[in-house]
Residue frames relative to the residue before (quaternion, step in Angstrom):
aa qw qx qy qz dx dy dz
X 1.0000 0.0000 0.0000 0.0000 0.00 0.00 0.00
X 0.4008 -0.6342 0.6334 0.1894 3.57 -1.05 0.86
X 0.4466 -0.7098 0.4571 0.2963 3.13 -1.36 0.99
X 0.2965 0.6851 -0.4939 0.4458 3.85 1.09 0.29
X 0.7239 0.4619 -0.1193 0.4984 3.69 0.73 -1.45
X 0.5121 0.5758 -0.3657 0.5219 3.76 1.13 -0.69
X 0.6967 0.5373 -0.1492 0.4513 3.16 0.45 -1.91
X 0.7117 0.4086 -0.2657 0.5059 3.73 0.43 -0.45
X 0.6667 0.4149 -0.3368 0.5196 3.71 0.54 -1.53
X 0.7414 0.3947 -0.3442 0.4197 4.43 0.74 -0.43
X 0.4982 0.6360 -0.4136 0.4198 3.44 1.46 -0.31
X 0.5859 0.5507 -0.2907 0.5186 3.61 1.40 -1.43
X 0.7199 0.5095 -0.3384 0.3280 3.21 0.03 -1.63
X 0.5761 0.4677 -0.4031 0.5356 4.10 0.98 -1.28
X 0.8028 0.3116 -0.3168 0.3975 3.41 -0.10 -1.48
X 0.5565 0.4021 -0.4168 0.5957 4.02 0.40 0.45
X 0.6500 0.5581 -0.2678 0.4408 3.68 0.50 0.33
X 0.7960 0.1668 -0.1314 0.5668 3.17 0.98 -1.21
X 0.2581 0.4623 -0.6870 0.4976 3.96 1.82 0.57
X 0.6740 0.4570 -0.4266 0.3935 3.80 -0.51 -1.65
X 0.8435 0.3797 -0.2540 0.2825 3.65 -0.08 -0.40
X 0.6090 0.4566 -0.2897 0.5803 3.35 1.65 -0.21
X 0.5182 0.6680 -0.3709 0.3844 3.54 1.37 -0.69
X 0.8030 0.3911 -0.1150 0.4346 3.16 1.06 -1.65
X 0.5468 0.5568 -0.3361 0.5272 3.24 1.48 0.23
X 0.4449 0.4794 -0.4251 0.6257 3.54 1.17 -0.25
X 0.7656 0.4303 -0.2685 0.3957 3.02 -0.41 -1.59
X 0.7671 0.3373 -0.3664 0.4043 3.82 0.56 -0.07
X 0.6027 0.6419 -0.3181 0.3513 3.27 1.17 -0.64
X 0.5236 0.6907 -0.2235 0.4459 3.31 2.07 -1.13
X 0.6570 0.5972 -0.2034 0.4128 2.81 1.19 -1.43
X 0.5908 0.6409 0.0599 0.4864 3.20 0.83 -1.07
X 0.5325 0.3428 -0.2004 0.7475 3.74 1.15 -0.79
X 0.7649 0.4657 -0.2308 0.3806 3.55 -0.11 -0.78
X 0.6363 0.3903 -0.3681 0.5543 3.73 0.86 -0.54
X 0.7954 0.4238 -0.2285 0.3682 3.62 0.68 -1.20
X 0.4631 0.6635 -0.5208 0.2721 3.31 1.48 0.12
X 0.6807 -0.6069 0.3172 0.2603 3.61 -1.64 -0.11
X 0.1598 -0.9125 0.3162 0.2044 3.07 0.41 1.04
X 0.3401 -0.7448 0.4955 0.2900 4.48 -0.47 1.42
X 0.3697 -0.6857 0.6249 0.0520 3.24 -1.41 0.91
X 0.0119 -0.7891 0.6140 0.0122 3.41 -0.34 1.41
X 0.2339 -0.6704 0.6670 0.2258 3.92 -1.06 0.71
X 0.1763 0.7824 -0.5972 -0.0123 3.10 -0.76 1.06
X 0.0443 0.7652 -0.5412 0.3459 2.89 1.00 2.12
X 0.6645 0.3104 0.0047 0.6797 3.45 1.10 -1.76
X 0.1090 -0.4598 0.8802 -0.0448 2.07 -2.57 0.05
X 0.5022 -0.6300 0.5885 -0.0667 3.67 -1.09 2.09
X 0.1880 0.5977 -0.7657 0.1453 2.63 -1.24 1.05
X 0.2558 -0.6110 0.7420 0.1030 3.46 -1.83 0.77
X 0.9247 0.1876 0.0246 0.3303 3.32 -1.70 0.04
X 0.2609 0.7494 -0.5848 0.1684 3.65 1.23 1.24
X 0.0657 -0.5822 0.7917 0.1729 3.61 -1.97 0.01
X 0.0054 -0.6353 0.7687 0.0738 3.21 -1.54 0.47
X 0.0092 -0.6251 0.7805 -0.0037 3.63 -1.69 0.02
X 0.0523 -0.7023 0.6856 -0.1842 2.89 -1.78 1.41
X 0.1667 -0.7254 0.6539 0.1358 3.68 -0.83 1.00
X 0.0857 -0.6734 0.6731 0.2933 3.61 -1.59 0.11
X 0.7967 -0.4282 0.2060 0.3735 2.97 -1.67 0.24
X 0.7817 0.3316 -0.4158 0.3258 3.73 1.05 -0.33
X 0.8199 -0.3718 0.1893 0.3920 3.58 1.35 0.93
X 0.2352 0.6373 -0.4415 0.5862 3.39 2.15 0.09
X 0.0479 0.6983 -0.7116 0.0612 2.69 -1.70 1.40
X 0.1557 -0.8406 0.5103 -0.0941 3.60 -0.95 1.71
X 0.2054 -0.7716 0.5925 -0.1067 3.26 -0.38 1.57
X 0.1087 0.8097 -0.5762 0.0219 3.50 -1.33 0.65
X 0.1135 0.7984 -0.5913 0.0020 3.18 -0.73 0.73
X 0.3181 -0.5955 0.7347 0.0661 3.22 -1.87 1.44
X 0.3390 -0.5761 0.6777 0.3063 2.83 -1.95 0.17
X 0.6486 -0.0418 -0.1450 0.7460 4.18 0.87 -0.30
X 0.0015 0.4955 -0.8577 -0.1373 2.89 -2.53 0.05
X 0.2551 -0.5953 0.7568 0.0884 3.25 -1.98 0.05
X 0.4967 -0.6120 0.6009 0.1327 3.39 -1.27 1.73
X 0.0017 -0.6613 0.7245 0.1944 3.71 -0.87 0.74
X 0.3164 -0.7348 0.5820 0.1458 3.84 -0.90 1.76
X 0.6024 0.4002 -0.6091 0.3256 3.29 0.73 0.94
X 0.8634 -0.0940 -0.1653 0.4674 3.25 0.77 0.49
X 0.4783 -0.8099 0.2863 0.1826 3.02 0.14 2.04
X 0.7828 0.4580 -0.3093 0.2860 3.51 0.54 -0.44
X 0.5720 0.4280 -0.4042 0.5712 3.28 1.76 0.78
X 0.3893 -0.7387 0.5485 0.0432 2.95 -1.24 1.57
X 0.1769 0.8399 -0.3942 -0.3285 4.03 -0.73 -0.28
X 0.3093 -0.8026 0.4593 0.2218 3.17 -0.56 0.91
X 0.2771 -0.6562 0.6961 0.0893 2.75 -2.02 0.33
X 0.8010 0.1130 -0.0805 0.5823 3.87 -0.93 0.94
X 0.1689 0.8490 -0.4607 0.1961 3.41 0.21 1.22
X 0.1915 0.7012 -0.6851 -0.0486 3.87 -1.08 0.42
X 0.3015 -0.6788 0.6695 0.0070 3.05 -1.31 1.40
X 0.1580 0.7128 -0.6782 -0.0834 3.76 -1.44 0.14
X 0.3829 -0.6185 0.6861 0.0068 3.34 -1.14 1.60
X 0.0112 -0.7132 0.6970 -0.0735 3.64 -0.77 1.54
X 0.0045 -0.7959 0.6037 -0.0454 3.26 -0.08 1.34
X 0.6336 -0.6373 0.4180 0.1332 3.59 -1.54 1.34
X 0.7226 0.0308 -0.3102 0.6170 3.47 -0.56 1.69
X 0.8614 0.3590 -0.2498 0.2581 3.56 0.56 -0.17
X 0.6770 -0.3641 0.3055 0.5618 3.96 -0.52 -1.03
X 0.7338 -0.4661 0.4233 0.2551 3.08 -1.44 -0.15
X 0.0586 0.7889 -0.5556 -0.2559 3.35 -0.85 -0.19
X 0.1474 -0.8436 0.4988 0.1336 3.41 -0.97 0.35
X 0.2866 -0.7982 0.5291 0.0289 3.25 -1.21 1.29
X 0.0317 0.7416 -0.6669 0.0662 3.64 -1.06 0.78
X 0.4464 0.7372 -0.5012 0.0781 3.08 -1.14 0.61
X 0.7343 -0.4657 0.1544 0.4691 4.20 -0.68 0.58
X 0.7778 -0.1445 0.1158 0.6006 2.96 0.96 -1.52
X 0.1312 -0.7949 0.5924 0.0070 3.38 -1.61 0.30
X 0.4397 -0.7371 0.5077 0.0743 3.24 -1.37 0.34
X 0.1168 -0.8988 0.4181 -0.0609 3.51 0.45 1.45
X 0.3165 -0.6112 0.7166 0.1129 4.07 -0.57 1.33
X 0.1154 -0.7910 0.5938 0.0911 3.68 -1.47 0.55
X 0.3622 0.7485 -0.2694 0.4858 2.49 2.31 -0.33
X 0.8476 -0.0073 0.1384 0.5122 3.47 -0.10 -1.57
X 0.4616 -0.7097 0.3619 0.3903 3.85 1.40 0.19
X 0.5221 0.7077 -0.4494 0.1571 3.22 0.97 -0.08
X 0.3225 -0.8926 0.3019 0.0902 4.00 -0.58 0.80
X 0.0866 0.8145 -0.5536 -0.1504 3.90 -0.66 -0.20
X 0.4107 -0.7867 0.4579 -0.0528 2.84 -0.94 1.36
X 0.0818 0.8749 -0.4747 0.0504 3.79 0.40 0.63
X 0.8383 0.2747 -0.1459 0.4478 3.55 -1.28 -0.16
X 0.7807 0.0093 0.0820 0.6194 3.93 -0.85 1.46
X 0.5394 0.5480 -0.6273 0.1234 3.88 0.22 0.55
X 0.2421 -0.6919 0.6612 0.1595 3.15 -1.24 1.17
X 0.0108 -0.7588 0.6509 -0.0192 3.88 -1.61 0.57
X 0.2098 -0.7084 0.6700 -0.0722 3.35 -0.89 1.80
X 0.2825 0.6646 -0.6897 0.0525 3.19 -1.55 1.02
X 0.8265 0.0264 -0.1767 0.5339 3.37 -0.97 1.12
X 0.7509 -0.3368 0.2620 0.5041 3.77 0.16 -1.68
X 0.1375 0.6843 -0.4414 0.5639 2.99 2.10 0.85
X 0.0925 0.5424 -0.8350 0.0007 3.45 -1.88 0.83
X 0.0067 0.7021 -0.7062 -0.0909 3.52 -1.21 0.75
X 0.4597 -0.5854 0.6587 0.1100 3.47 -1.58 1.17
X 0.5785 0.6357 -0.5079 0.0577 3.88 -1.10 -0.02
X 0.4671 -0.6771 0.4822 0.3013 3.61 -0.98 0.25
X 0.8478 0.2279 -0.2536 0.4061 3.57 1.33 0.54
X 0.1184 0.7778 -0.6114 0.0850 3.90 -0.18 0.11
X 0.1832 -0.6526 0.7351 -0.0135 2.73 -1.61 1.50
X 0.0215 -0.7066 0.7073 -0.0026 4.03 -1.08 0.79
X 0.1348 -0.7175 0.6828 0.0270 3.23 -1.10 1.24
X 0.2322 -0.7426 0.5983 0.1918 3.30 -0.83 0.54
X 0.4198 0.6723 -0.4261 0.4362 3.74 1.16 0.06
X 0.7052 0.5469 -0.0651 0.4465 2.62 0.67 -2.07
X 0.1166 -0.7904 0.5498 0.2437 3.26 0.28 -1.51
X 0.5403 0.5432 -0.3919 0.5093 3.16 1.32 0.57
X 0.5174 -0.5239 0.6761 -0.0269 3.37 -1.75 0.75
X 0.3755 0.6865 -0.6130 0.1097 3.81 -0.79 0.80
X 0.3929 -0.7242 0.5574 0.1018 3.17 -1.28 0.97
X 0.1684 0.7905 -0.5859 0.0585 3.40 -0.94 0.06
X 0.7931 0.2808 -0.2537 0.4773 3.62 -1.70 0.47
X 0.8596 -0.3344 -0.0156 0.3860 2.94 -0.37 1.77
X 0.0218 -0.7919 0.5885 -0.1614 3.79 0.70 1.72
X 0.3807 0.6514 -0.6539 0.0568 2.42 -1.54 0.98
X 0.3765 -0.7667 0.5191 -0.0310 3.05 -1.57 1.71
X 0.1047 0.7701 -0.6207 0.1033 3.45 -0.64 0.87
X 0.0924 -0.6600 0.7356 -0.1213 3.60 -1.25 1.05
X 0.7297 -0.5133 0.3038 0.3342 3.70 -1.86 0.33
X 0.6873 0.4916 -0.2429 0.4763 3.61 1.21 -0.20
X 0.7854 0.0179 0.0757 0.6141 3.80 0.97 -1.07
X 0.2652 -0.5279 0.7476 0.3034 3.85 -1.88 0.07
X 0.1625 0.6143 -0.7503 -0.1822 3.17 -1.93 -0.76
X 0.4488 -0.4582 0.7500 0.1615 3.34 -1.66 0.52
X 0.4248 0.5471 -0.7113 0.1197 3.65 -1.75 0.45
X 0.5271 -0.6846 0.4051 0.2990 3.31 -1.68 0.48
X 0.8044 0.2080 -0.1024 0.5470 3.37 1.18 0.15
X 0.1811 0.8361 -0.5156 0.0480 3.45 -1.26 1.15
X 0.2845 -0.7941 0.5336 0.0606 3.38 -0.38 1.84
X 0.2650 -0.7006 0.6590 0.0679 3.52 -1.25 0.85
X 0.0607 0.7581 -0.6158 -0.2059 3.98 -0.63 0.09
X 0.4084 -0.8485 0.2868 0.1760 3.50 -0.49 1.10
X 0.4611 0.4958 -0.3704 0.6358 3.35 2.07 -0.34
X 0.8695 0.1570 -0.2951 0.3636 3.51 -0.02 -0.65
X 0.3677 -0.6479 0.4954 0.4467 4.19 1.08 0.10
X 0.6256 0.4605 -0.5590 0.2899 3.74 0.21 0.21
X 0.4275 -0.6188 0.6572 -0.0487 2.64 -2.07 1.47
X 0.0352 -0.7315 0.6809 -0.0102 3.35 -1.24 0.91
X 0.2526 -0.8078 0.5324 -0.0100 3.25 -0.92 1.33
X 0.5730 0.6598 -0.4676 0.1330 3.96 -0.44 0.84
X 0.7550 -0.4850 0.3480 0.2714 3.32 -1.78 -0.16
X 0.6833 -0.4699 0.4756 0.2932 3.55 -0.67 0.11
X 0.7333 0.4417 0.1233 0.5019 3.05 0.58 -1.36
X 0.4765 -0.7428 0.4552 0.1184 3.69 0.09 1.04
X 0.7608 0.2968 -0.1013 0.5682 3.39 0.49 -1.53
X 0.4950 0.4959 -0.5582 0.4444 4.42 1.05 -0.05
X 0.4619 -0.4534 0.7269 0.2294 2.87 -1.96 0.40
X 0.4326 -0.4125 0.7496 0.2842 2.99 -2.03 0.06
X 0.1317 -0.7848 0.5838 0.1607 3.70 -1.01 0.67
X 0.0434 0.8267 -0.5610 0.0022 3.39 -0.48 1.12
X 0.0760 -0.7063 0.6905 0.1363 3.80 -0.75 0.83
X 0.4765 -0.5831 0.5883 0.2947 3.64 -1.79 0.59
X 0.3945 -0.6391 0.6014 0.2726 3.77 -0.91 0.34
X 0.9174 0.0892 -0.2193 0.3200 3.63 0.72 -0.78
């Protein structure tokens, strides 16, 4: 072999070397770029929503409206909604209104039926009720309060641990948990 031919067959051999060696440096560096990349987190538990109304009649002519400012689809079972920042109003036939307000809630699409939790505030006639829960069935047609009630109007307050509304008949039952508690009622005037 002529050293011309040496000189060439090592010229190849380097430059085939350092392709094989940049290849596999790419090829790791990709590798690499890829593991350390960020990986996006999709919940595909929910499903957002902003700015909901719903409205529902029952059969004796009650009419329930609701509006959120957000809710969130739980996709295990689409037909519960939860909300967040809520006023409800219950136009009930021959009589007044009722209004509902409260942080958050839990919305059936199914049968409308609701729960209201956190800050719920409830107007009816000259009634204000205070509590941090309220369930409203629309099956049922009942209304119950609970966790920390209180009722206050222009004549008396009271404290109790539970109040049930029936919405066909307007009667209200007022009591305690607790057998031996009292309702506490104080007169304003």
């Amino acid at each position: 072999m002529t050293k011309k031919k040496i000189k060439l067959f090592f010229f190849f051999l380097i430059f085939f070397l350092i392709l094989i060696f940049f290849l596999n440096s790419y090829k790791d560096k990709k590798e690499v770029e890829t593991k350390t990349a960020p990986e996006i987190e999709t919940n595909q538990n929910s499903n957002l929503l902003s700015e909901l109304n719903f409205s529902s009649e029952d059969n004796k002519g009650n009419i329930y409206t609701l509006k959120a400012l957000k809710g969130e689809i739980d996709f295990e079972n689409n037909n519960i909604i939860f909300l967040e920042k809520i006023e409800a109003i219950i136009k009930l036939k021959n009589s007044e209104e009722i209004y509902i307000s409260s942080d958050y809630g839990k919305y059936n699409t199914e049968n409308s039926d609701t729960i209201f939790s956190k800050n719920v505030l409830i107007t009816y006639l000259d009634n204000m009720v205070k509590s941090d829960y309220l369930e409203f069935s629309v099956v049922n047609s009942l209304i119950t309060i609970s966790k920390g009630v209180s009722l206050s109007n222009q004549n008396y307050s009271l404290n109790a641990d539970v109040i049930e509304m029936n919405i066909n008949t307007k009667k209200v039952e007022i009591f305690m948990y607790e057998g031996l508690k009292k309702v506490k009622i104080k007169s304003i005037k």
